[in-house]
C-alpha positions as CSV (number, residue, x, y, z in Angstrom):
1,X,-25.9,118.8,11.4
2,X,-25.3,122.6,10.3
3,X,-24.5,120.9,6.7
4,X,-28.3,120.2,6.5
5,X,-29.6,123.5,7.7
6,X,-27.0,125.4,5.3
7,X,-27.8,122.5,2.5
8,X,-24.0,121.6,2.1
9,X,-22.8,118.6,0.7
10,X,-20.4,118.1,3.2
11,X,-18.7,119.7,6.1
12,X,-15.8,121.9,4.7
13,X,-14.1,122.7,7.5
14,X,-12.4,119.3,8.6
15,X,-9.5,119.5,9.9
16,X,-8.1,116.1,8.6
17,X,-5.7,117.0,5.7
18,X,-7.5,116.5,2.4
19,X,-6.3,117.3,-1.3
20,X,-9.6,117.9,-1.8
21,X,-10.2,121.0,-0.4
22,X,-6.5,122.5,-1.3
23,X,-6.7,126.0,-2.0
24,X,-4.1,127.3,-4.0
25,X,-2.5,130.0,-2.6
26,X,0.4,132.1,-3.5
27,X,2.7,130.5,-0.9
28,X,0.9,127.4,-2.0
29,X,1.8,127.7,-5.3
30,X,4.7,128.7,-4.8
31,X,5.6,125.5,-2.7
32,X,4.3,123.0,-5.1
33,X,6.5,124.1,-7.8
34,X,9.6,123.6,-5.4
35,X,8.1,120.3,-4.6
36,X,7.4,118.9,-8.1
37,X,11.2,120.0,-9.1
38,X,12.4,117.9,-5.9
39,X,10.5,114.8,-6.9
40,X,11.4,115.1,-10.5
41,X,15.4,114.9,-9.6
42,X,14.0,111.5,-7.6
43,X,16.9,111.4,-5.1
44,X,17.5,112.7,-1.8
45,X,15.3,115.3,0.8
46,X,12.3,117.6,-0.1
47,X,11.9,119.8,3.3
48,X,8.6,121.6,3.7
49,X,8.5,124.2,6.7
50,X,6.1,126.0,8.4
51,X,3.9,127.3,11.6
52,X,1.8,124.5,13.2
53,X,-1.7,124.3,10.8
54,X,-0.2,126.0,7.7
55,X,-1.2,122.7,5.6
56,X,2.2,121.2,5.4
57,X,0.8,117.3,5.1
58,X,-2.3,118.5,3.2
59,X,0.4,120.1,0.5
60,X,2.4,116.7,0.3
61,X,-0.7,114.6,-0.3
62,X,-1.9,117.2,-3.2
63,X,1.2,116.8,-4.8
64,X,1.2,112.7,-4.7
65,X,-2.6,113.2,-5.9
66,X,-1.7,115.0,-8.9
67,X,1.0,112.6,-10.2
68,X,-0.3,111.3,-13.1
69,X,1.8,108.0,-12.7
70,X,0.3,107.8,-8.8
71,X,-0.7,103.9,-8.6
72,X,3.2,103.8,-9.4
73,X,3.8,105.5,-6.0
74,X,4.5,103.5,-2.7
75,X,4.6,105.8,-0.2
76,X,5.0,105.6,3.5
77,X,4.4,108.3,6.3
78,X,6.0,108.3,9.8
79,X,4.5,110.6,12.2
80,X,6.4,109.3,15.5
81,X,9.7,110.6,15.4
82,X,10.7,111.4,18.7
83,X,13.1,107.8,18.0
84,X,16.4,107.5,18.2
85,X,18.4,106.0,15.7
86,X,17.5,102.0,16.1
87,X,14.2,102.6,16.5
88,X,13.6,105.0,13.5
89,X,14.8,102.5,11.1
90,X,12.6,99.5,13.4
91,X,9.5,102.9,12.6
92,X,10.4,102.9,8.8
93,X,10.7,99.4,8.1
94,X,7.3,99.0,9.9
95,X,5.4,101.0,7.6
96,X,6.6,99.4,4.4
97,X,5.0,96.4,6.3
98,X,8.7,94.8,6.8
99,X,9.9,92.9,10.1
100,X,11.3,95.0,12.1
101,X,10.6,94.3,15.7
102,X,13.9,92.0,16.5
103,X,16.1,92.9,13.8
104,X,19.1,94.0,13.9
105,X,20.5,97.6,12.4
106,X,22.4,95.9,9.3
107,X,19.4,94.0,9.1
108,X,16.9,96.4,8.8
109,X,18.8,98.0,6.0
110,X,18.8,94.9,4.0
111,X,15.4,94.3,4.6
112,X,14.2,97.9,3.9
113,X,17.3,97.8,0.4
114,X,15.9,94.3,-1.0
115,X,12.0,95.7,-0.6
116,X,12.8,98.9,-2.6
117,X,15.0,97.2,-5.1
118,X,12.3,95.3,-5.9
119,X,9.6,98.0,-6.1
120,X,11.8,99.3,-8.8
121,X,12.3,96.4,-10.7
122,X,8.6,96.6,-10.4
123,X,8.7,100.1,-11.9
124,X,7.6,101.9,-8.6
125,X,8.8,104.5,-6.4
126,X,9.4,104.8,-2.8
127,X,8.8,107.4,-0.9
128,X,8.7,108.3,2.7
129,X,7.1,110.9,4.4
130,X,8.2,111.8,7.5
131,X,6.1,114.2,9.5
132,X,7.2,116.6,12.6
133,X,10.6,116.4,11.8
134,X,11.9,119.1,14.3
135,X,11.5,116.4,16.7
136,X,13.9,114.2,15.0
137,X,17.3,113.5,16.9
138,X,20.0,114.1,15.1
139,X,21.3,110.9,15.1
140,X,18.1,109.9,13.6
141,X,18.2,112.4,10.7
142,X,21.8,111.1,9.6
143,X,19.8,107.6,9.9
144,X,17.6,109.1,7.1
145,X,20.5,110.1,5.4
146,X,22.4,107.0,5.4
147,X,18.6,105.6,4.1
148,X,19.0,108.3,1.1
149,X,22.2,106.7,-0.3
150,X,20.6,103.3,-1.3
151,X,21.2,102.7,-5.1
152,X,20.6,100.3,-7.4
153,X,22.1,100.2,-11.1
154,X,23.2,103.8,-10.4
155,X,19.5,105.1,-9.4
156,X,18.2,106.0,-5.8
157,X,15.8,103.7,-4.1
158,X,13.8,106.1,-1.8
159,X,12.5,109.7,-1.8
160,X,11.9,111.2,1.7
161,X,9.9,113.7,2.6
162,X,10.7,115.8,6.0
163,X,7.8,118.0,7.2
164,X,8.4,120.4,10.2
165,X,7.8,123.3,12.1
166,X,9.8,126.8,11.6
167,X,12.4,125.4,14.2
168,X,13.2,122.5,11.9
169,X,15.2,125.0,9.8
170,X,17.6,125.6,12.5
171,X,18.0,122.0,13.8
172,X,19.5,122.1,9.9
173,X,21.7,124.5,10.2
174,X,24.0,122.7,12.6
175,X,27.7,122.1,11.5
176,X,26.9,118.2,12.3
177,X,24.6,117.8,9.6
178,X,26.3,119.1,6.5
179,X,26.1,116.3,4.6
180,X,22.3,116.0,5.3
181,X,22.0,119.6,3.7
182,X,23.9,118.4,0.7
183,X,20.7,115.8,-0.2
184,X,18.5,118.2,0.0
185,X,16.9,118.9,-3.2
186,X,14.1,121.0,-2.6
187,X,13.3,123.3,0.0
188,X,10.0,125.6,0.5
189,X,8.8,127.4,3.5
190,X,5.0,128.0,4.1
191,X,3.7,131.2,5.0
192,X,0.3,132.6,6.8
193,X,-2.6,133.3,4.0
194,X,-3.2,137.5,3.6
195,X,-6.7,138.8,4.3
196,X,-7.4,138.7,1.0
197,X,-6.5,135.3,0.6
198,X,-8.0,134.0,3.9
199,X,-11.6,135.2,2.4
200,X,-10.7,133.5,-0.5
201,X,-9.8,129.9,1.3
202,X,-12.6,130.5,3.1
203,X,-15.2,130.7,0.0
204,X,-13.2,128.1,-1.9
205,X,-14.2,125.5,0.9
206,X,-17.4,126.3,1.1
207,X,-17.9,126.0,-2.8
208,X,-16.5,122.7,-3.0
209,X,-19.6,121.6,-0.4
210,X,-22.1,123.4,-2.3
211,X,-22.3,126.4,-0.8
212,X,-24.9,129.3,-2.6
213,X,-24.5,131.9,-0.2
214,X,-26.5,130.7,2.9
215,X,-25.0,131.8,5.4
216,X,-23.5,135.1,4.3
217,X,-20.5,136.4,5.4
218,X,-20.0,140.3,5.9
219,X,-16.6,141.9,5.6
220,X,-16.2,142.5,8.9
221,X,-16.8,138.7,9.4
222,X,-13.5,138.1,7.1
223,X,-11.5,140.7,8.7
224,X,-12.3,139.4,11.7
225,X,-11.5,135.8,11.1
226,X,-8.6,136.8,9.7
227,X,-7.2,138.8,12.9
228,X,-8.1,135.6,15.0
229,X,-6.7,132.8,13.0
230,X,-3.6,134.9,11.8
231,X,-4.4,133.6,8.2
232,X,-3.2,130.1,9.4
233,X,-5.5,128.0,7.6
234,X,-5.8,125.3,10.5
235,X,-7.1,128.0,12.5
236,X,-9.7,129.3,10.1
237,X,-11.0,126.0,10.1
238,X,-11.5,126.0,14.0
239,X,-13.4,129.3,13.9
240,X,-15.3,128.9,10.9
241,X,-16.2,125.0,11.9
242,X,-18.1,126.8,15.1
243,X,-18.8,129.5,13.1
244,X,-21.2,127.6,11.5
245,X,-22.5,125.5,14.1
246,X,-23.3,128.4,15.9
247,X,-25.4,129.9,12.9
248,X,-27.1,127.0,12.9
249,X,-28.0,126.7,16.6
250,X,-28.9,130.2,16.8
251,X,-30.9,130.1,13.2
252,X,-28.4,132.9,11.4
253,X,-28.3,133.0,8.0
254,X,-25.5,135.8,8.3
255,X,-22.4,136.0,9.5
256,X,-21.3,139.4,10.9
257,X,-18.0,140.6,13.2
258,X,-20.2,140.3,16.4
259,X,-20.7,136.5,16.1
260,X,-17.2,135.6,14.6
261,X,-15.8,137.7,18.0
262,X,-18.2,136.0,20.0
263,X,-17.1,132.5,19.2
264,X,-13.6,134.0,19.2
265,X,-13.8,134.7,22.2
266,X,-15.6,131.4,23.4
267,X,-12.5,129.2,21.5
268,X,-10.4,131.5,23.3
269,X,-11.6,130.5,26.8
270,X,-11.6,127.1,25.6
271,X,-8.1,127.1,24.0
272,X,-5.7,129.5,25.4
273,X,-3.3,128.8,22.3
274,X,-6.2,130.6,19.9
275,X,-6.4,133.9,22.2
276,X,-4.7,137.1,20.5
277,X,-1.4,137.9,21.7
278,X,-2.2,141.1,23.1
279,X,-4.4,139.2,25.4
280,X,-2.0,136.4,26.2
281,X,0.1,137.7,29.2
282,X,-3.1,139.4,30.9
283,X,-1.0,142.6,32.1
284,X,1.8,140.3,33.9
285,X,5.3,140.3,32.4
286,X,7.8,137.5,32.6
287,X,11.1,137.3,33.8
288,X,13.9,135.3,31.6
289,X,13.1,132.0,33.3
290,X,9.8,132.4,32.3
291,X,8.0,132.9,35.6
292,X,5.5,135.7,35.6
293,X,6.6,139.0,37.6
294,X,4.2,140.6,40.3
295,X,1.7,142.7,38.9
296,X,3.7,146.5,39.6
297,X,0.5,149.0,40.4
298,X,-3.1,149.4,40.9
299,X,-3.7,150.2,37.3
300,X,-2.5,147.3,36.0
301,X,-4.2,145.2,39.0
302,X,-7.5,146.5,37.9
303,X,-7.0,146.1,34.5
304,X,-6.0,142.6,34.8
305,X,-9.3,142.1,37.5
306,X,-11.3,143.5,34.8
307,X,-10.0,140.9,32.1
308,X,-10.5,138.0,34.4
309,X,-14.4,139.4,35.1
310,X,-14.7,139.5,31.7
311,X,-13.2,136.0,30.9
312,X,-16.0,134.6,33.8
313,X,-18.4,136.4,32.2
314,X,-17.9,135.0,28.6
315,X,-17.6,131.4,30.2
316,X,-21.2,132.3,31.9
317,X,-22.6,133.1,28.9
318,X,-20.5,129.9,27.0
319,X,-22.3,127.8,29.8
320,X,-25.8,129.2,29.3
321,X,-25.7,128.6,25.6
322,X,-24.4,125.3,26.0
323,X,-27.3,124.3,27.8
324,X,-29.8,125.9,24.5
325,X,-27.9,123.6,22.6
326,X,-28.1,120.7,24.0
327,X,-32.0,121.0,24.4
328,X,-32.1,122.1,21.0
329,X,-30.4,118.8,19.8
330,X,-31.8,116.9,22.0
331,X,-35.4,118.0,20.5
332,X,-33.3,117.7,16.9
333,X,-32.4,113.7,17.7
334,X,-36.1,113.2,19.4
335,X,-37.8,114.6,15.8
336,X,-35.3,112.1,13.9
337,X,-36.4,109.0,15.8
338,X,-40.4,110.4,15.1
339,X,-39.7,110.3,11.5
């Protein structure tokens, strides 16, 4: 819809991971490197870290997409790992397209050992990519281990790939899994984008689409896009996604700090998770269980009144726009069936 108005080629602000649209930052970079050296030692655990959004999966699938020997790669991803350690094996087997729904542990094993010694024999590597890996048991992750150590003619049969959250780091640092630590051969931690660099993801996304400029983005606009998202680059595609729908609804063809703070504060409403954290406790304070302490005085009563006026106020006006832009579309779809 807005891709039409703004003449893109595309919508560039997807938030499905895609190598396409990787923007090489200096944590990036940086992270690629580590991962390249992991995969050329072809044995054990590459770990790749990082906040929630900070294009963990979308660096993974760069890196398989820049292998030049690619069509050589068979590569599996599990994204359900709250399993324990039966059922992980039961999850892994599954997506190499094995039986695995009655089998038994020693089974499995076999099963998974004869289908990758014969993907080498074939002169292919196995890989498996397992994502949200802080929620993996710890039985599970000596599972993966155990999976690690399968040889054949003295070479390892599968890579695997564990993708997590910042707290993954610490589920690694128990005594219990040393030896899982001793496989690791690369390890890279993904940090937010700088200002400077969130303008630059920003531009780089809209270039790959075709974007000349239309709609224009002030400073201001960057800064404050920045501030909101907290350079994670998940978050910039949230804002800038409505960013641009909202350009298009309300005909801009330039983006200032007024409209990226009004649809801040719109996603805000919407998704507490966005709003700043200087807004997040409202006033209250928390005791150590987490419950939320009586607000102490007048002052900080009206102030927190005063927040919660504003917040209604913002969904009023949320609401009212809503209904333009439905009418508006609605008129948009009616003029499509005319022509």
């Amino acid at each position: 819809m807005y891709d039409s108005y703004y003449k893109l080629k595309g919508k560039p602000f997807q938030l499905a991971p895609d190598p396409f649209f990787f923007f090489g930052s200096s944590t990036h970079k940086r992270a690629l490197a580590y991962l390249r050296y992991g995969l050329s030692q072809g044995e054990g655990f590459i770990i790749v870290t990082g906040d929630v959004g900070t294009g963990k999966s979308t660096l993974v699938r760069t890196l398989f997409g820049s292998l030049e020997n690619k069509k050589d790669i068979v590569a599996g991803e599990l994204v359900n790992t709250q399993l324990d350690s039966a059922d992980i094996l039961r999850m892994v087997a599954a997506t190499f397209g094995l039986a695995h729904q009655s089998s038994e542990k020693t089974s499995l094993i076999k099963n998974l050992e004869n289908f990758f010694v014969s993907r080498k024999r074939e002169g292919k590597r196995c890989m498996l990519v397992v994502d949200e890996a802080q929620n993996l048991p710890l039985e599970s992750l000596e599972e993966l281990r155990m999976l690690s150590n399968l040889h054949h003619d003295g070479k390892t049969l599968i890579q695997i790939f564990l993708l997590g959250q910042s707290e993954f780091r610490e589920n690694l640092a128990v005594p219990h899994l040393e030896q899982v630590r001793q496989r690791i051969t690369a390890s890279y931690h993904l940090a937010h984008l700088s200002a400077e660099e969130t303008q630059a993801y920003i531009e780089h996304r809209l270039k790959k689409v075709g974007w000349s400029d239309d709609p224009v983005f002030t400073a201001e606009a960057y800064q404050q896009i920045f501030e909101f998202s907290e350079g994670i680059p998940r978050r910039i595609n949230t804002v800038c996604d409505r960013l641009l729908l909202y350009g298009f609804l309300e005909e801009k063809h330039r983006i200032d700090g007024e409209i990226v703070k009004t649809v801040a504060d719109e996603i805000a409403v919407e998704q507490p998770a966005f709003a700043r954290s200087s807004q997040e406790d409202g006033g209250s304070q928390k005791t150590s269980d987490g419950a939320k302490k009586p607000i102490a005085n007048a002052s900080e009563l009206e102030k927190r009144v005063m927040m919660l006026e504003a917040e209604l106020d913002i969904m009023k006006k949320r609401f009212k726009k809503e209904r333009e832009y439905m009418r508006k579309i609605v008129q948009i779809s009616l003029n499509f069936e005319d022509e």
